[in-house]
C-alpha atoms as an extended CHARMM CRD file, in Angstrom:
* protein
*
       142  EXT
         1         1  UNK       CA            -11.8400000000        6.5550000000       17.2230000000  PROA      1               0.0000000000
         2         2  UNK       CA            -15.1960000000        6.0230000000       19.1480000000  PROA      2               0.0000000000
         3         3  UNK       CA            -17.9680000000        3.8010000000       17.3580000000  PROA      3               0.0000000000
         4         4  UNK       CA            -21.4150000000        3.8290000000       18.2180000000  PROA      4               0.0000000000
         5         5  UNK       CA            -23.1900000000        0.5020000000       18.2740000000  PROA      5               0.0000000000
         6         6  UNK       CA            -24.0350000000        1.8080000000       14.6790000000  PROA      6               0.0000000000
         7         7  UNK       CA            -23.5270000000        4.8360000000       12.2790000000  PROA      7               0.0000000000
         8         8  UNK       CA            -26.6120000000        7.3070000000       13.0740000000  PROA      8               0.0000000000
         9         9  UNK       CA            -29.3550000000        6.3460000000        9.9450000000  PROA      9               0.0000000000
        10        10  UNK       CA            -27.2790000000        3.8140000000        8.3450000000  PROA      10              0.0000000000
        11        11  UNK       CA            -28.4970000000        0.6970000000       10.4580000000  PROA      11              0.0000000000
        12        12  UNK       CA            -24.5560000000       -0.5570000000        9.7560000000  PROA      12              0.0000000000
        13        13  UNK       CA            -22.9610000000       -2.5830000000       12.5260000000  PROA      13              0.0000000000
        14        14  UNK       CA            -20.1300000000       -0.3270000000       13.7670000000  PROA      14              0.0000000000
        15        15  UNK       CA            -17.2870000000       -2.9530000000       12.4260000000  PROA      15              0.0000000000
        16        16  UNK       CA            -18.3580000000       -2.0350000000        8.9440000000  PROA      16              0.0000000000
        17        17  UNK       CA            -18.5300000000        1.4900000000        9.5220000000  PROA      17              0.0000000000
        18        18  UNK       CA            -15.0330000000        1.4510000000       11.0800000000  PROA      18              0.0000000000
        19        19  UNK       CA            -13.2610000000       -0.9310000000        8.4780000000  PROA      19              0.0000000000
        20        20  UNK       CA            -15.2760000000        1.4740000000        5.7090000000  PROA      20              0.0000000000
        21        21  UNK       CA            -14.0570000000        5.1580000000        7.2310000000  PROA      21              0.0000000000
        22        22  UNK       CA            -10.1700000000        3.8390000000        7.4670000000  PROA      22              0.0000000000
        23        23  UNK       CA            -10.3290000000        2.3050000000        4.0650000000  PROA      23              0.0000000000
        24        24  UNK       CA            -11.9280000000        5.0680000000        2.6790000000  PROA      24              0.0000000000
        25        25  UNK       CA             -8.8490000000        7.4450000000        4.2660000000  PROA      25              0.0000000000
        26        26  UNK       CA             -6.4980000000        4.9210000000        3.5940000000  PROA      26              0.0000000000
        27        27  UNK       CA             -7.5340000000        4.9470000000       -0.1410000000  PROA      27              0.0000000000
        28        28  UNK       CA             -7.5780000000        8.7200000000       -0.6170000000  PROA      28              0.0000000000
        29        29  UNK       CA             -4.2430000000        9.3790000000        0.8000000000  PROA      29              0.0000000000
        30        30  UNK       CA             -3.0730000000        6.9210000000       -1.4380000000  PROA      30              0.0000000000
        31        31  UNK       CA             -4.6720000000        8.1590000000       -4.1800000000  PROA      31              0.0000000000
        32        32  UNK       CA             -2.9780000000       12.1350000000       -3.0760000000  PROA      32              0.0000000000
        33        33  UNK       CA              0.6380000000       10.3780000000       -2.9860000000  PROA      33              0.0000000000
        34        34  UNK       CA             -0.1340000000        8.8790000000       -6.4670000000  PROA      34              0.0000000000
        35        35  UNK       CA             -1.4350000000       12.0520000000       -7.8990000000  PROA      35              0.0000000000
        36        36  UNK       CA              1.2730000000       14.3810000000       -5.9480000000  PROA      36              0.0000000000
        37        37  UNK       CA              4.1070000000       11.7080000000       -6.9090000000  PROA      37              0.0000000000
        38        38  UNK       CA              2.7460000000       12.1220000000      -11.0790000000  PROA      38              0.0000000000
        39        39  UNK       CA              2.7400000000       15.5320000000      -10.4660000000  PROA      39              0.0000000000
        40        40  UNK       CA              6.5000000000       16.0200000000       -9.3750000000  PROA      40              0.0000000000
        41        41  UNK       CA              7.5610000000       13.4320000000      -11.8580000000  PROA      41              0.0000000000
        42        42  UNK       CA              5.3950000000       15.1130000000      -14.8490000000  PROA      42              0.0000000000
        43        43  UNK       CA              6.6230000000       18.4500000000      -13.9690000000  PROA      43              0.0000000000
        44        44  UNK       CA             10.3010000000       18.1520000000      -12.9930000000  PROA      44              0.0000000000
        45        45  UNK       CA              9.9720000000       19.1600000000       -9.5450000000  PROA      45              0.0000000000
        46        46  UNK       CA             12.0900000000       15.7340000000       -8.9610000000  PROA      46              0.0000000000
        47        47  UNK       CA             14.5960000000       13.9550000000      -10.6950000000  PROA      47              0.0000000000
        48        48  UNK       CA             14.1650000000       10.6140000000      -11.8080000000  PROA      48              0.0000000000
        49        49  UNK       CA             16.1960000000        7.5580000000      -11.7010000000  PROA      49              0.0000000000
        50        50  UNK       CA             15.8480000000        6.7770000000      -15.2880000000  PROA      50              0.0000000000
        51        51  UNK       CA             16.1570000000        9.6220000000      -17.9750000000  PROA      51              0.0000000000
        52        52  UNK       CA             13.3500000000        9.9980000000      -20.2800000000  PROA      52              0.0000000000
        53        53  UNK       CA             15.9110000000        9.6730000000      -22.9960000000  PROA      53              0.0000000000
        54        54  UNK       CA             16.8960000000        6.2770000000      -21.6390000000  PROA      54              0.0000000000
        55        55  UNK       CA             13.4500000000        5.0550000000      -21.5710000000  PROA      55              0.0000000000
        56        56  UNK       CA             13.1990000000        3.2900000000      -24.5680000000  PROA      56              0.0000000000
        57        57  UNK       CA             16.4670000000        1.6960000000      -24.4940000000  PROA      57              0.0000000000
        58        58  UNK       CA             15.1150000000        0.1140000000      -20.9850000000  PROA      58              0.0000000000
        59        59  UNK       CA             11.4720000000       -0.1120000000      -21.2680000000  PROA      59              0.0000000000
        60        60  UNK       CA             11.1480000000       -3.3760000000      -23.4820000000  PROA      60              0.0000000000
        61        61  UNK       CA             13.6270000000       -5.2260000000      -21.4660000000  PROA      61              0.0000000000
        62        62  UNK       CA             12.7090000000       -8.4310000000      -18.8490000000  PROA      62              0.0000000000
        63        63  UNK       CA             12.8820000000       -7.4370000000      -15.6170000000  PROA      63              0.0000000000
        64        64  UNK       CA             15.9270000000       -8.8170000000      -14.1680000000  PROA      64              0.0000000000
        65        65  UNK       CA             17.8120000000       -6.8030000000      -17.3890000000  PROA      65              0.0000000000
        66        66  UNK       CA             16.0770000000       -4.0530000000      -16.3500000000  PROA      66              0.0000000000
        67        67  UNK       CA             17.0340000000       -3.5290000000      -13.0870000000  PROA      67              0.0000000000
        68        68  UNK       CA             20.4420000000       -4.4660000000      -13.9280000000  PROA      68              0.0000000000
        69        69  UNK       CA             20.7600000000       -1.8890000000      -16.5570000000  PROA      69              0.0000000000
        70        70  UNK       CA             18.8790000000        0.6730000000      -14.8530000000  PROA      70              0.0000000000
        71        71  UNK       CA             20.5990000000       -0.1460000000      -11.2310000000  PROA      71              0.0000000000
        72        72  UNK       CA             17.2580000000       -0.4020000000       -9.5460000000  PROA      72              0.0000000000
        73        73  UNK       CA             17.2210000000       -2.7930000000       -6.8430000000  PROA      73              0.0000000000
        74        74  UNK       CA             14.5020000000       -5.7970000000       -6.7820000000  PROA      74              0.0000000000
        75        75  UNK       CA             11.7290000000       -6.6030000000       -3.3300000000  PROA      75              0.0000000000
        76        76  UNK       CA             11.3810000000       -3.7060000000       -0.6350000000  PROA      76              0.0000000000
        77        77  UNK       CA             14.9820000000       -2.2590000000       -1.5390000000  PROA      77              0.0000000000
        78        78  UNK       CA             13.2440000000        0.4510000000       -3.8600000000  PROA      78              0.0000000000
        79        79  UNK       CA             12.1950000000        2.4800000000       -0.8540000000  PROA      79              0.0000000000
        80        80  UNK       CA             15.8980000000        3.8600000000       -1.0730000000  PROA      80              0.0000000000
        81        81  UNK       CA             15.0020000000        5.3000000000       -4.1960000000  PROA      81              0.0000000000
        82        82  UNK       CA             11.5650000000        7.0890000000       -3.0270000000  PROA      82              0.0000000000
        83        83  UNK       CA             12.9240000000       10.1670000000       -3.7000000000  PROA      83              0.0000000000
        84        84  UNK       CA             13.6190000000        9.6990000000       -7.3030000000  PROA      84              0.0000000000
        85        85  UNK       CA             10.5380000000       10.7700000000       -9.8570000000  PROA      85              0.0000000000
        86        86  UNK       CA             10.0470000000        6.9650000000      -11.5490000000  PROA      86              0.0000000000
        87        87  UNK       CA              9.8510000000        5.2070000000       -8.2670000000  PROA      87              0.0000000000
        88        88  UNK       CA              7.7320000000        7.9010000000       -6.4080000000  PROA      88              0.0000000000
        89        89  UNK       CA              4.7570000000        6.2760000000       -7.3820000000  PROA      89              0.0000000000
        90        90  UNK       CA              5.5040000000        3.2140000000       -5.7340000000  PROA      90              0.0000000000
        91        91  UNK       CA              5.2090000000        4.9120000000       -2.5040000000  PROA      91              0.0000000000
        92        92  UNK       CA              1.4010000000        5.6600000000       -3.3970000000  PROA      92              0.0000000000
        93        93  UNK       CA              0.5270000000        1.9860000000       -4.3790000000  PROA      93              0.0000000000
        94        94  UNK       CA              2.3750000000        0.9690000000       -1.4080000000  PROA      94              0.0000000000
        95        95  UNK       CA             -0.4640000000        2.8850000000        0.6160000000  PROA      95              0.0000000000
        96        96  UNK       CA             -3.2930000000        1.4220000000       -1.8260000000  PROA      96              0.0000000000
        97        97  UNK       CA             -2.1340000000       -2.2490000000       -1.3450000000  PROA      97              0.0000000000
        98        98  UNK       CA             -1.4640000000       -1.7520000000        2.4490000000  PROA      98              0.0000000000
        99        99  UNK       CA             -4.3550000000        0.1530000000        3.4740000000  PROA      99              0.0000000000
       100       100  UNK       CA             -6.9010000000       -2.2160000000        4.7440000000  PROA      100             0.0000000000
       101       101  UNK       CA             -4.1400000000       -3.5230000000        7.2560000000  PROA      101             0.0000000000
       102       102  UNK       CA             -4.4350000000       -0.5720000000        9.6400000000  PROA      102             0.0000000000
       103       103  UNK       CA             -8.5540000000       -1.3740000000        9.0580000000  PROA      103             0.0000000000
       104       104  UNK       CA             -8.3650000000       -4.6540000000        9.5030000000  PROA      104             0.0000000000
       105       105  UNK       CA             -6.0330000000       -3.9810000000       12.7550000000  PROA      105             0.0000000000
       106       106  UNK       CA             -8.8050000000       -1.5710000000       14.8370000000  PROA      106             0.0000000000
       107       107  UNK       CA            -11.1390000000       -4.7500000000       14.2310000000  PROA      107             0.0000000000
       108       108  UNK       CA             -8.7660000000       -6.3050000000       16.0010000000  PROA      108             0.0000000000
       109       109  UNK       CA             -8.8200000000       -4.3340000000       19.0160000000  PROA      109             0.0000000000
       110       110  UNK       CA            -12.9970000000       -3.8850000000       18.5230000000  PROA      110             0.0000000000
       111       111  UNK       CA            -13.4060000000       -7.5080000000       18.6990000000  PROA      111             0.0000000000
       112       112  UNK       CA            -10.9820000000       -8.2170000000       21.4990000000  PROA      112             0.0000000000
       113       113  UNK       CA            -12.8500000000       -5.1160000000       23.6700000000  PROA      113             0.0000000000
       114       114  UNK       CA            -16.0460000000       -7.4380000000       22.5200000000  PROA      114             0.0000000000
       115       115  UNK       CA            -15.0140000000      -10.4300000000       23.5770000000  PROA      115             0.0000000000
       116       116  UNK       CA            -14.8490000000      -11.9110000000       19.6240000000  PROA      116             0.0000000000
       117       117  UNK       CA            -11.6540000000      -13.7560000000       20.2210000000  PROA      117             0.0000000000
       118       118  UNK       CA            -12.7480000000      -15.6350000000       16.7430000000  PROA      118             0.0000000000
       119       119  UNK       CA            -13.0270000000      -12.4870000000       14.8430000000  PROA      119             0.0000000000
       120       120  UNK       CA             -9.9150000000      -11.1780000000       16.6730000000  PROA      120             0.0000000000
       121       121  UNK       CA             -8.0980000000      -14.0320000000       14.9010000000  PROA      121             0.0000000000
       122       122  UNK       CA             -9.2300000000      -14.1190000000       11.5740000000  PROA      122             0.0000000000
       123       123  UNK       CA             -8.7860000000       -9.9280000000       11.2050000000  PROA      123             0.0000000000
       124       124  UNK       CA             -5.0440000000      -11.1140000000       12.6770000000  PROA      124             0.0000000000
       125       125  UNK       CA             -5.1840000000      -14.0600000000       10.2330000000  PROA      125             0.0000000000
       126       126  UNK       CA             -5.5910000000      -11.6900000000        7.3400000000  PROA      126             0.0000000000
       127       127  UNK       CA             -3.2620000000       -9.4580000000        8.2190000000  PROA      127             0.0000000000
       128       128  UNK       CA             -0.6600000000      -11.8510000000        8.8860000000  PROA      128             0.0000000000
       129       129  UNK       CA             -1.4580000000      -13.2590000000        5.1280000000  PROA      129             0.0000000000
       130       130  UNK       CA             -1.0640000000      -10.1350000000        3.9270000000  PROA      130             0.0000000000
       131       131  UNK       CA              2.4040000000       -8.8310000000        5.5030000000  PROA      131             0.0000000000
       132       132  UNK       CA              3.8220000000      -12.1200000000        4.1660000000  PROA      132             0.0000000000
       133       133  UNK       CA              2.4870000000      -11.7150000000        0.9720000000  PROA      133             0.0000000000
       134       134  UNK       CA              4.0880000000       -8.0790000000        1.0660000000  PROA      134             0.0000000000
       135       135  UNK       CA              7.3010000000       -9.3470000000        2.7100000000  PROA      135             0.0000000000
       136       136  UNK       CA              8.5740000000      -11.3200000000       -0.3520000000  PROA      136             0.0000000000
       137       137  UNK       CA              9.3170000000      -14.1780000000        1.6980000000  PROA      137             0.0000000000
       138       138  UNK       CA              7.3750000000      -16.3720000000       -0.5230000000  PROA      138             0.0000000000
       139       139  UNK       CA              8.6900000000      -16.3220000000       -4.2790000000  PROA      139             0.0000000000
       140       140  UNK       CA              8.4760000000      -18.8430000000       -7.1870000000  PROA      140             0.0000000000
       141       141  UNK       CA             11.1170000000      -19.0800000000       -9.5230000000  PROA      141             0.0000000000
       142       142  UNK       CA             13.5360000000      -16.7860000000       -8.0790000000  PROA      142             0.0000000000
């Protein structure tokens, strides 16, 4: 994606204008897998991995007796179960909560073509942050 030294009328540097147009697609195609995953789920088109009937037996439960009575797996291993209805939606805020990476990863590249090694390495700073964050490597309690 070409940027101009700024969008046309908006007097915005092009590094805002870029992180701003993939966040805002990163955010609405989230938002579509939320809706679309509801949608399936609401209307059948999918099964899910918990009944509805079973709901309420499961629902009020702590976590760990959750997953152990409904067989869900804990961290990143729910992406095996994508397909199902009830965990469909975690596909969508997957997207929300991951969004600004690919964002955050053309500054990268825009500041490196610049010459902005310092920017370079806080954008890679943040996204390294963020990917551990996401990877579950750091956990208290557990």
């Amino acid at each position: 994606m070409a940027v101009s030294a700024a969008s046309p009328g908006s007097g915005q540097p092009p590094e805002q204008v870029l992180y701003a147009r993939l966040l805002d697609a990163g955010t609405r195609i989230g938002l579509a897998v939320l809706v679309a995953a509801f949608v399936a789920y609401a209307f059948g088109f999918v099964t899910p991995h918990v009944p509805l009937e079973r709901l309420p037996e499961v629902w009020a439960l702590p976590v760990s007796q959750f997953l152990e009575a409904t067989g869900l797996p804990a961290g990143w291993q729910w992406v095996r179960f994508a397909h199902r209805g009830d965990v469909a939606n975690l596909v969508g805020i997957a997207v929300l909560a991951g969004c600004s990476l690919l964002a955050l990863l053309a500054l990268v590249g825009l500041y490196l073509r610049r010459g902005e090694r310092l920017y370079a390495a806080i954008c890679a700073a943040e996204i390294a942050v963020v990917v551990l964050a996401a990877s579950g490597v750091l956990t208290a309690g557990h």
